[in-house]
C-alpha positions in Angstrom: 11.3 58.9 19.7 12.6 58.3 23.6 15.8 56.7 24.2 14.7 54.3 27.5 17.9 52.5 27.8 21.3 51.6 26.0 24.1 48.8 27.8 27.1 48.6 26.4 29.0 45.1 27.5 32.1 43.5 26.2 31.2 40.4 23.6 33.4 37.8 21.9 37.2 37.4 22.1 38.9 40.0 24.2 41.4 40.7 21.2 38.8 41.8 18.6 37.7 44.0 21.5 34.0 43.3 20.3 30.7 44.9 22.1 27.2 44.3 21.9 25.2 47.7 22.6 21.1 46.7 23.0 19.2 50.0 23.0 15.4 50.0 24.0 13.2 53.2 22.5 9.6 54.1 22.1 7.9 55.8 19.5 4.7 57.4 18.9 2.8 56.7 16.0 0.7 59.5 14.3 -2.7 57.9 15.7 -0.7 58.8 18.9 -0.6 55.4 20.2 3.5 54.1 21.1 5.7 51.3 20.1 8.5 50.0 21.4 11.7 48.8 19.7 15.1 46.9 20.9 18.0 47.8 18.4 21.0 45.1 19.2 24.3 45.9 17.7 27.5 43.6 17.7 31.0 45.1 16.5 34.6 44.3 16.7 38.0 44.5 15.0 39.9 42.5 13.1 43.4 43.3 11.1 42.1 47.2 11.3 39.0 46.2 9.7 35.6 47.2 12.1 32.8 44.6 11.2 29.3 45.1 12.4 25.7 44.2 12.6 22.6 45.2 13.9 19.0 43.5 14.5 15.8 45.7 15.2 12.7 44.1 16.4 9.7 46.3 16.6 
């Protein structure tokens, strides 16, 4: 696996201090051809609690 790219930028309400992180990667498969994959990932606070999710599309 290659990390190509990752942005970081602020999302939601600035006070849940919430980001969304999008990473782009490539991998090679064992008949050595590559894939690509986008992993998205939201997260903020609330009341001391950190909530998250995360969407991978191949």
């Amino acid at each position: 696996m290659s990390r190509l790219d990752s942005t970081d930028t602020p999302w939601g309400e600035e006070s849940l201090n919430g980001k969304l992180t999008v990473r782009d990667d490539v991998y090679i498969n064992a008949d050595r051809t590559y894939r690509c994959s986008s992993i998205e990932n939201v997260s903020f606070e609330q009341s001391n609690v950190l909530y998250g999710v995360a969407n991978t599309s191949p």
